[in-house]
DSSP file (Angstrom, degrees, kcal/mol; ACC not computed):
  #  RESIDUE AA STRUCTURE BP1 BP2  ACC     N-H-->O    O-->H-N    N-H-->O    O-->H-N    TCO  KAPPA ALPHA  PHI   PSI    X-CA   Y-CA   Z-CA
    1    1 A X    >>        0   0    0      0, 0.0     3,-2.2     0, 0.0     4,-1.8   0.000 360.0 360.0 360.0 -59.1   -0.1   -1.3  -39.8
    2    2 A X  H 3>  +     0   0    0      1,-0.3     4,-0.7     2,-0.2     0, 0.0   0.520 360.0  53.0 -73.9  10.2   -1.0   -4.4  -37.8
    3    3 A X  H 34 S+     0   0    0      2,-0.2     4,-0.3     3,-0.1    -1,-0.3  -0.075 108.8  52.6-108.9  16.9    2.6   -5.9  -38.1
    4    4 A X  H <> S+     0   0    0     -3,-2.2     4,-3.4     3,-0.1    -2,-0.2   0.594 113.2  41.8 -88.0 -47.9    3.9   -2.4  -36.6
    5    5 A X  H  X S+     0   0    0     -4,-1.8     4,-3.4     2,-0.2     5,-0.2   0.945 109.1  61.7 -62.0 -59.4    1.5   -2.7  -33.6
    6    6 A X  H  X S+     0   0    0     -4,-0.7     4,-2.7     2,-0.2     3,-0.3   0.917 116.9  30.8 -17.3 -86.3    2.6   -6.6  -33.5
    7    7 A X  H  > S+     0   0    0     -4,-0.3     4,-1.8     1,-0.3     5,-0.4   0.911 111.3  62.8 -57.1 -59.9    6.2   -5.4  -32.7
    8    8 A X  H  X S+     0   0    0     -4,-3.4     4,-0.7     1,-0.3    -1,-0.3   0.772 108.7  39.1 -37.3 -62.6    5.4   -2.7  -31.2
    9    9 A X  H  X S+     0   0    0     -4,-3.4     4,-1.8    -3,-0.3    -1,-0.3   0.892 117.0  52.8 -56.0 -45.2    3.5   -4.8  -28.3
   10   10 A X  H  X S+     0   0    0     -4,-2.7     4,-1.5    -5,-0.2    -2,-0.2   0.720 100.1  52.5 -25.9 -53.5    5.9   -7.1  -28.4
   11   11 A X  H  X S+     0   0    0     -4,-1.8     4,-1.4    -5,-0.2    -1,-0.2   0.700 114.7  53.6 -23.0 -47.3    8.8   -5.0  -27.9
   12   12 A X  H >X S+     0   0    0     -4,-0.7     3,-2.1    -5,-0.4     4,-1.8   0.980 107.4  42.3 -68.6 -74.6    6.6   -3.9  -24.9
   13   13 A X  H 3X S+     0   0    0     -4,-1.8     4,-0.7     1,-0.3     3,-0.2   0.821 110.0  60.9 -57.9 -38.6    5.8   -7.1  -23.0
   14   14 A X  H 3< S+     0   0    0     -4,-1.5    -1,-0.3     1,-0.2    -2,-0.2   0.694 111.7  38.2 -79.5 -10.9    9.4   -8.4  -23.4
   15   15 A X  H << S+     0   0    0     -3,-2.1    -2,-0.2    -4,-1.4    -1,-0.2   0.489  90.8  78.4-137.8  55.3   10.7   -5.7  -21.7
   16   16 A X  H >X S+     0   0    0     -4,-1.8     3,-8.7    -3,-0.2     4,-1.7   1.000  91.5  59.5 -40.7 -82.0    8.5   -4.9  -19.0
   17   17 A X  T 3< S+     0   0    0     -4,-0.7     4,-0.4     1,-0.3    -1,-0.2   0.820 103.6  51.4 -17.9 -50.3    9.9   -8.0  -16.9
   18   18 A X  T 3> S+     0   0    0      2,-0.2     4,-0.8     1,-0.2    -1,-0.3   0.600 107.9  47.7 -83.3  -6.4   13.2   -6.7  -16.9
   19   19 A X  H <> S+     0   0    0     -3,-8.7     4,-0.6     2,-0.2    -1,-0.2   0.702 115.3  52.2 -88.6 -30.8   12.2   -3.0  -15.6
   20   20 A X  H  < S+     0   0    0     -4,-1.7    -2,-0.2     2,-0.2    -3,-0.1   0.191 114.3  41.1 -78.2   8.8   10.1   -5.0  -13.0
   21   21 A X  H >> S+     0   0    0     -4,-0.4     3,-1.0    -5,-0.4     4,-0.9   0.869 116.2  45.6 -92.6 -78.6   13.1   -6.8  -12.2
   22   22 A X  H 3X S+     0   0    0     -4,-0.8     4,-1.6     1,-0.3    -2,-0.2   0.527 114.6  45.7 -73.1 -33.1   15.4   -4.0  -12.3
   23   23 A X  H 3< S+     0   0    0     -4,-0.6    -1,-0.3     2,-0.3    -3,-0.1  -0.249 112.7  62.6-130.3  19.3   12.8   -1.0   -9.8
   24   24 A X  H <4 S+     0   0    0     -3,-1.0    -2,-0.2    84,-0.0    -1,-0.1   0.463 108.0  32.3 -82.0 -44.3   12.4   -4.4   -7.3
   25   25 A X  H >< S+     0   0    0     -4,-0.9     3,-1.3     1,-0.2    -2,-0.3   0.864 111.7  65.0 -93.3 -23.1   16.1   -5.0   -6.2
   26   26 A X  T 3< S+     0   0    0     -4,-1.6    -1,-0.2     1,-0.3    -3,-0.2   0.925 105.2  49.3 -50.1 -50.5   16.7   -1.0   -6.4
   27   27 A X  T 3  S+     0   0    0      2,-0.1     2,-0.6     0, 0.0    -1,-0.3   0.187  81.4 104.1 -83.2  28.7   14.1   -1.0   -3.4
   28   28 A X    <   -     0   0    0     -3,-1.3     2,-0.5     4,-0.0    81,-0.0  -0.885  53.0-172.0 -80.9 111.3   15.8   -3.6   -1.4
   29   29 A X     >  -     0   0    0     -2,-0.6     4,-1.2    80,-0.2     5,-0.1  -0.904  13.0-155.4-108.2 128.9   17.5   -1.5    1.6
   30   30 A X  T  4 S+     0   0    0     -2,-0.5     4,-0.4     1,-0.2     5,-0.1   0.735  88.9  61.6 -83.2  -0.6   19.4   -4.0    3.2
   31   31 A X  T  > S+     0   0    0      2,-0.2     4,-0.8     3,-0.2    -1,-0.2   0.578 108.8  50.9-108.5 -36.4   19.6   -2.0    6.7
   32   32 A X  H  > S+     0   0    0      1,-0.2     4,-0.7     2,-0.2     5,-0.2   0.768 108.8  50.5 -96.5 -19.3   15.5   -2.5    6.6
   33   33 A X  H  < S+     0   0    0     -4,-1.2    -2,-0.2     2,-0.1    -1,-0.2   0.713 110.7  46.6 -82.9 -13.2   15.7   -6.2    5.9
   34   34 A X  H  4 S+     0   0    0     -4,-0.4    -3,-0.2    -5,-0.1    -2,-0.2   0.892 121.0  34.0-102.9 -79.5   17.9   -7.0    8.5
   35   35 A X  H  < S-     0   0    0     -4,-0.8    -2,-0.1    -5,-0.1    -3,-0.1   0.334  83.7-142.7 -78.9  19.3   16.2   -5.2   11.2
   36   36 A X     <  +     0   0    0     -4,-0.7     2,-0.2     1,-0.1    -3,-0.1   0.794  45.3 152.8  47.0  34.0   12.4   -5.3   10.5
   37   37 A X        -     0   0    0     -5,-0.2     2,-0.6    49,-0.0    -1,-0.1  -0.673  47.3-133.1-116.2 173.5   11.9   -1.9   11.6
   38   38 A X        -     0   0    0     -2,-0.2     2,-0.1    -3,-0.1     5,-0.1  -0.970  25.9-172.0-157.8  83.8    9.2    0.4   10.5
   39   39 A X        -     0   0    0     -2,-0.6     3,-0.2     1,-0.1    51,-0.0  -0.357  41.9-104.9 -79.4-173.2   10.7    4.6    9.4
   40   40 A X  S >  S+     0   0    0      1,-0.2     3,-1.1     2,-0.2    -1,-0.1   0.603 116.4  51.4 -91.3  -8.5    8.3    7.1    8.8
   41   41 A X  T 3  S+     0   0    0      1,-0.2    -1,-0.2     3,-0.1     3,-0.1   0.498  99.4  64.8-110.4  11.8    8.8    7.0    5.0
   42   42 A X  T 3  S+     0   0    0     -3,-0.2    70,-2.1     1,-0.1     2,-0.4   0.268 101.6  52.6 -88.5  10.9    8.4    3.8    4.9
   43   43 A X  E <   -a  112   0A   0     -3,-1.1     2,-0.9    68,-0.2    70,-0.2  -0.900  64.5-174.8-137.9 108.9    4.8    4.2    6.0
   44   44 A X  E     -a  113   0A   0     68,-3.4    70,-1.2    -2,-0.4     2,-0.1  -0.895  11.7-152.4-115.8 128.6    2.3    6.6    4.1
   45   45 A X        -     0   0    0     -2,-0.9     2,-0.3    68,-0.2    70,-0.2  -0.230   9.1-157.5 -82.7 172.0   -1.1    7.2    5.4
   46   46 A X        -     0   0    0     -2,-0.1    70,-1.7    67,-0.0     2,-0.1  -0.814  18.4-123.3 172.0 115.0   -3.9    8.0    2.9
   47   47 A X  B  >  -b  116   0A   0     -2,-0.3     4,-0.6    68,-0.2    70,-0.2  -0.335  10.5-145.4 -63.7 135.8   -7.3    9.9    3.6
   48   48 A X  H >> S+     0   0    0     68,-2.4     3,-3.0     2,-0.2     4,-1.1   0.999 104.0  59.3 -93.5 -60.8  -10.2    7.6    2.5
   49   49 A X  H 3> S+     0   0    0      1,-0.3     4,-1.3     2,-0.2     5,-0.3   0.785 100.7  57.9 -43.8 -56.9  -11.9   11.4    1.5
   50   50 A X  H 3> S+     0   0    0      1,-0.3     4,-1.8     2,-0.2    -1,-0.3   0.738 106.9  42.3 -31.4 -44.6   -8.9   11.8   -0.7
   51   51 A X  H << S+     0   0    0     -3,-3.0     6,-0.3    -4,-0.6    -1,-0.3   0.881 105.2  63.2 -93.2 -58.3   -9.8    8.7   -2.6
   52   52 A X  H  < S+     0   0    0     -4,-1.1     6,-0.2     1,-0.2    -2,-0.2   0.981 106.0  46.0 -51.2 -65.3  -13.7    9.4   -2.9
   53   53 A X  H  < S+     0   0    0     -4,-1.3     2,-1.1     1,-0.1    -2,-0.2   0.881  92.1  98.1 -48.3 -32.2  -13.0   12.8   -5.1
   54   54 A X    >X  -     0   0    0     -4,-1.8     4,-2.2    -5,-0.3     3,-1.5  -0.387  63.9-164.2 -44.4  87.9  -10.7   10.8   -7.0
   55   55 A X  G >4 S+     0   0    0     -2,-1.1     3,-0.9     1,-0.3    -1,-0.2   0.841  95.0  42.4 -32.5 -55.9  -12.7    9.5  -10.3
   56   56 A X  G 34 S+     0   0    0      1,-0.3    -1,-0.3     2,-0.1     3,-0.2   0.708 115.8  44.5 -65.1 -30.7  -10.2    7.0  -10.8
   57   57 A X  G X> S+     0   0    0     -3,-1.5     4,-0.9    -6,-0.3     3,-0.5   0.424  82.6  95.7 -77.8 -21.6   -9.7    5.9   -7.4
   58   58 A X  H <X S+     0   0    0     -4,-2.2     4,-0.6    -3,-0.9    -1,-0.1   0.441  73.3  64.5 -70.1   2.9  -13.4    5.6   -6.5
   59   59 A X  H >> S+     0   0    0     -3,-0.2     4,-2.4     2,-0.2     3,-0.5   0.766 111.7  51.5 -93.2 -48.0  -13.7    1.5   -7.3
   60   60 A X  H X> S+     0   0    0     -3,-0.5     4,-2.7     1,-0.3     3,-1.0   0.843 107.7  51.8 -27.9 -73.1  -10.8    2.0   -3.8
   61   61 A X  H 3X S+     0   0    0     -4,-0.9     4,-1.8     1,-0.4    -1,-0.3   0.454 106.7  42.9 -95.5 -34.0  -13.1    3.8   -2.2
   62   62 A X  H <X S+     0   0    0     -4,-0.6     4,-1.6    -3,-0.5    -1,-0.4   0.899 119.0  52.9 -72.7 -31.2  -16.1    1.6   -2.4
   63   63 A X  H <X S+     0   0    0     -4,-2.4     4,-2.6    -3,-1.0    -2,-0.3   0.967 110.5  43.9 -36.1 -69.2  -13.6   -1.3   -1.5
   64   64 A X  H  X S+     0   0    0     -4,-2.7     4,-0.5    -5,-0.4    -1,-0.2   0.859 110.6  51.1 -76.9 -25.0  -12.4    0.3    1.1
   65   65 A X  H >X S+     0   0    0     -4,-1.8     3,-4.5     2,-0.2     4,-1.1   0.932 112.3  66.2 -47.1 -83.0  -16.6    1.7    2.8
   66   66 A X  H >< S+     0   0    0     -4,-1.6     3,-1.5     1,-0.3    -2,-0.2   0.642 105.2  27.2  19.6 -98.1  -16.9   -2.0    2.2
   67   67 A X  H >< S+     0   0    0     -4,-2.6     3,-0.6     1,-0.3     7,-0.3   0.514 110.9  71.8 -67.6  -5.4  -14.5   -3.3    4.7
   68   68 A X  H << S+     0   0    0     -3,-4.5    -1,-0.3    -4,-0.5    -2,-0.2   0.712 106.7  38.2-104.9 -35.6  -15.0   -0.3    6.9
   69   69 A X  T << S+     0   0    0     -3,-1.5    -1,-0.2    -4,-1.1    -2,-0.2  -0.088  88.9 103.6-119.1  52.5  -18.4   -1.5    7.8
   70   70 A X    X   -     0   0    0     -3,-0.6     3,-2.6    -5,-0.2     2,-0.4  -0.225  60.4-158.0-112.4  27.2  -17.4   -4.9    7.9
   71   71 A X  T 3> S+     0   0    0      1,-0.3     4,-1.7     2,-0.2    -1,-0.1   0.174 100.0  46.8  78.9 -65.3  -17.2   -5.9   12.0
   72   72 A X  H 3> S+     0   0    0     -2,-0.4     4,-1.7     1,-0.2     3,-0.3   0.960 109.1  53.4 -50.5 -46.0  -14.7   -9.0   10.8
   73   73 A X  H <> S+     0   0    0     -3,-2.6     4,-2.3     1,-0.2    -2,-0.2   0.924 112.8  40.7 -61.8 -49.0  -12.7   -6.6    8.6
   74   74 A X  H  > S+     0   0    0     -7,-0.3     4,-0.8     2,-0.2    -1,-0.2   0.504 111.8  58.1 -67.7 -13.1  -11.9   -3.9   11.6
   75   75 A X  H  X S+     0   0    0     -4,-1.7     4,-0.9    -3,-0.3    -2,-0.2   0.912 105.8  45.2 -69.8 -87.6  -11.2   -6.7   14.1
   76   76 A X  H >X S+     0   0    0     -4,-1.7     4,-1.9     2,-0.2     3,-0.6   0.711 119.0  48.2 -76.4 -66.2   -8.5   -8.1   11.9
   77   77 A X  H >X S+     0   0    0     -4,-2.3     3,-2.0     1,-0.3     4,-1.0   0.644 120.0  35.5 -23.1-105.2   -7.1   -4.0   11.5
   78   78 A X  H 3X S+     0   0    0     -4,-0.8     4,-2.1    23,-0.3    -1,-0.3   0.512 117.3  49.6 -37.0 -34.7   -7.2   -3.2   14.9
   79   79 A X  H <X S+     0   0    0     -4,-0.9     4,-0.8    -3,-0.6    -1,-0.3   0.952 115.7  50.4 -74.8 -59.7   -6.0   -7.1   16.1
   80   80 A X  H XX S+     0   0    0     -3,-2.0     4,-0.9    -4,-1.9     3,-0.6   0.842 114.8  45.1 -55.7 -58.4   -2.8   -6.3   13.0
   81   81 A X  H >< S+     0   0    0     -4,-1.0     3,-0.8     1,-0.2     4,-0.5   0.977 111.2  52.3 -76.6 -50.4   -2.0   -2.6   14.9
   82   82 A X  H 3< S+     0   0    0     -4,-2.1    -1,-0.2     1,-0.2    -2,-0.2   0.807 105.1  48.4 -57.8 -15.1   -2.1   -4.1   18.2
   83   83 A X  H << S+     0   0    0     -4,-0.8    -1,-0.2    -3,-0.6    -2,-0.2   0.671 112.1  73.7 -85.7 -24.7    0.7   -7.2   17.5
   84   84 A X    XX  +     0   0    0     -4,-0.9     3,-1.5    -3,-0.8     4,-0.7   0.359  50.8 157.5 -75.9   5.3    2.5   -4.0   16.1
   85   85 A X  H 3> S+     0   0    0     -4,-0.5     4,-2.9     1,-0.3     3,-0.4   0.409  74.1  55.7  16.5 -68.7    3.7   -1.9   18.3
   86   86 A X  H 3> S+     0   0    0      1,-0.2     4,-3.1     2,-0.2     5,-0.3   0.967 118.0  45.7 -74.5 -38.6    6.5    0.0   16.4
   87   87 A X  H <> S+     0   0    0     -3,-1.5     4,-2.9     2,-0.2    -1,-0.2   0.886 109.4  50.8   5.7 -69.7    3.3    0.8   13.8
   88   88 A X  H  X S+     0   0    0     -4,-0.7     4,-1.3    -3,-0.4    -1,-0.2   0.916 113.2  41.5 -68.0 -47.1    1.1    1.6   16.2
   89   89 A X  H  X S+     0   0    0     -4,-2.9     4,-3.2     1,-0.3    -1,-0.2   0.909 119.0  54.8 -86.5 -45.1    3.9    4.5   18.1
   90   90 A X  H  X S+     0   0    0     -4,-3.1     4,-3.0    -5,-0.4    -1,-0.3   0.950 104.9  49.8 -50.4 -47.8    4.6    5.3   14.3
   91   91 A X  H  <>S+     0   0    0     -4,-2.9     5,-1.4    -5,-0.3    -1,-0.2   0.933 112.7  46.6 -68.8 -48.6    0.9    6.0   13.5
   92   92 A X  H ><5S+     0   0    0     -4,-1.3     3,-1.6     1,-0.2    -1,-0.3   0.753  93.9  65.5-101.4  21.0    0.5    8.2   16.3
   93   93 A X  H 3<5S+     0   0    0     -4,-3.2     2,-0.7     1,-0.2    -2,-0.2   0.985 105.5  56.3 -60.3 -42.1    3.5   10.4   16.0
   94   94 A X  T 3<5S-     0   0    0     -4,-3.0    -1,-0.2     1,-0.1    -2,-0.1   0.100 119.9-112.0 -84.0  31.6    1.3   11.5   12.4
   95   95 A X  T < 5 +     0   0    0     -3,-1.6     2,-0.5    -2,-0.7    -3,-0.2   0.865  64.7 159.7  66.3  37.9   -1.5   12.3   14.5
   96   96 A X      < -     0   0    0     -5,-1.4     2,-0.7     5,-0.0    -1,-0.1  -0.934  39.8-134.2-115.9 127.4   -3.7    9.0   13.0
   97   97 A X        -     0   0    0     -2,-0.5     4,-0.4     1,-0.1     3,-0.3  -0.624  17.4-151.0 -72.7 124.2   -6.6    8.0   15.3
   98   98 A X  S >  S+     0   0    0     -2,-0.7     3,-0.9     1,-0.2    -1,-0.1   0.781  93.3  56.1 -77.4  -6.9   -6.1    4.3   15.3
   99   99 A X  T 3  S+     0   0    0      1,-0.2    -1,-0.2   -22,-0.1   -21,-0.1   0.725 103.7  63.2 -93.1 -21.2   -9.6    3.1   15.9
  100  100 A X  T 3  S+     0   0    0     -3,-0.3    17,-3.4    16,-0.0     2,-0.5   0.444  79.6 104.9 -37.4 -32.6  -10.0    5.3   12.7
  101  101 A X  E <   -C  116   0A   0     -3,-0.9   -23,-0.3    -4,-0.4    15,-0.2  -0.579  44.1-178.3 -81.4 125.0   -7.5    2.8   10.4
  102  102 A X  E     -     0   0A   0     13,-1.4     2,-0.3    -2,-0.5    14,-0.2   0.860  61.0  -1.3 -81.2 -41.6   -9.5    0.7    7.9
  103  103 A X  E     -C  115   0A   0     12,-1.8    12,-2.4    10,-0.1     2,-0.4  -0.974  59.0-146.7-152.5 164.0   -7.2   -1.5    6.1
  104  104 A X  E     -C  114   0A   0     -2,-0.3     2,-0.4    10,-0.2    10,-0.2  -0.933  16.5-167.6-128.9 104.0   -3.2   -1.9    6.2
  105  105 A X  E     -C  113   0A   0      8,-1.9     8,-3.6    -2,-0.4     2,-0.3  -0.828   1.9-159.8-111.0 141.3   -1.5   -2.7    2.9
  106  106 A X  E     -C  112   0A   0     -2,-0.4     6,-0.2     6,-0.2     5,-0.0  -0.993   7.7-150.3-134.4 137.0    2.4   -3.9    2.7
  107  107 A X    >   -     0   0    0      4,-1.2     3,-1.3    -2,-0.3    -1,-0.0   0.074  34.4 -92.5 -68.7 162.7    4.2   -3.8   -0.2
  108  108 A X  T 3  S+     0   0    0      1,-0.2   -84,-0.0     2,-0.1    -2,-0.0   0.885 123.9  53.4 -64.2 -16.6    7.0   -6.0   -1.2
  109  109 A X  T 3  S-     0   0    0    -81,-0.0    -1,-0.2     2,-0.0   -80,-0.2   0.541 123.4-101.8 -71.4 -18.4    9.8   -3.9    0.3
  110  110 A X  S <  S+     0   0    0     -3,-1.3    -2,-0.1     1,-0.4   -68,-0.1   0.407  76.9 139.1  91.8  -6.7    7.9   -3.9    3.7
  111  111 A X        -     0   0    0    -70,-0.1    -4,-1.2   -68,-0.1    -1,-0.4  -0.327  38.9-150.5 -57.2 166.8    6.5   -0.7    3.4
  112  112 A X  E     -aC  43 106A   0    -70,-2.1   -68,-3.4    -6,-0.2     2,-0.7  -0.937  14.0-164.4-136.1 164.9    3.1   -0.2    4.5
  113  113 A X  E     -aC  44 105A   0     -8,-3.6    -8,-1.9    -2,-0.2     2,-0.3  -0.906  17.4-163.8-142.2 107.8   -0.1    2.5    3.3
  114  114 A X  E     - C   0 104A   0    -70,-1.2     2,-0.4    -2,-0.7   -10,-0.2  -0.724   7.0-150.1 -77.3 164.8   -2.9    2.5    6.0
  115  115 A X  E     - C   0 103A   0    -12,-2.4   -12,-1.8    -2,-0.3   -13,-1.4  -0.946  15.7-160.8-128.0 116.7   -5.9    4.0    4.7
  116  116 A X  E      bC  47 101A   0    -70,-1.7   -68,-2.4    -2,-0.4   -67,-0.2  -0.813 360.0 360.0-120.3 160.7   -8.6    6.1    7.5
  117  117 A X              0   0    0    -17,-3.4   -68,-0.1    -2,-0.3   -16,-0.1   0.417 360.0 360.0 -84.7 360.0  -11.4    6.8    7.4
């Protein structure tokens, strides 16, 4: 039994890497690397409420209250939307108050996921 589990994890962990390999350069658009620009499905917003009913999500959720009443943390936001222009015009086509955005995470692909409050 504990030589099945042995391979069995093993098996696992050697090829993880190579799915994370494989599901990195599949999201490389070359059209978005070249011109830095910022579509709307490259940008997903995300309701901090959302996150509080979420059981699983709720270590987020204190993270993100955290930083929300943090005076450094919401300069840095608000300082990050303002160098941003194409963001910023993005943010309010979807109807997002910006004084409203708490934190701004980007992915390796260059997407980004604001989270408001």
């Amino acid at each position: 039994m504990n030589r099945t589990v042995t391979i069995a994890l093993a098996s696992l962990l050697a090829v993880s890497p190579v799915a994370g390999v494989a599901y990195a350069q599949q999201g490389m658009d070359a059209d978005r690397m070249t011109t830095g620009s910022i579509g709307t499905d490259n940008v997903s917003v995300v309701q901090m409420s959302t996150l509080e009913m979420d059981q699983s999500q709720r270590g987020e959720f204190d993270r993100l209250s955290h930083r929300m009443n943090d005076p450094a943390s919401v300069e840095r936001v608000q300082a990050e939307l303002q160098s941003n222009p194409d963001l910023t015009a993005l943010l309010a086509s979807k109807n997002v108050q910006l004084n409203n955005v708490v934190e701004i995470k980007t992915a390796a692909d260059g997407s980004k996921i604001v989270y408001v409050r």
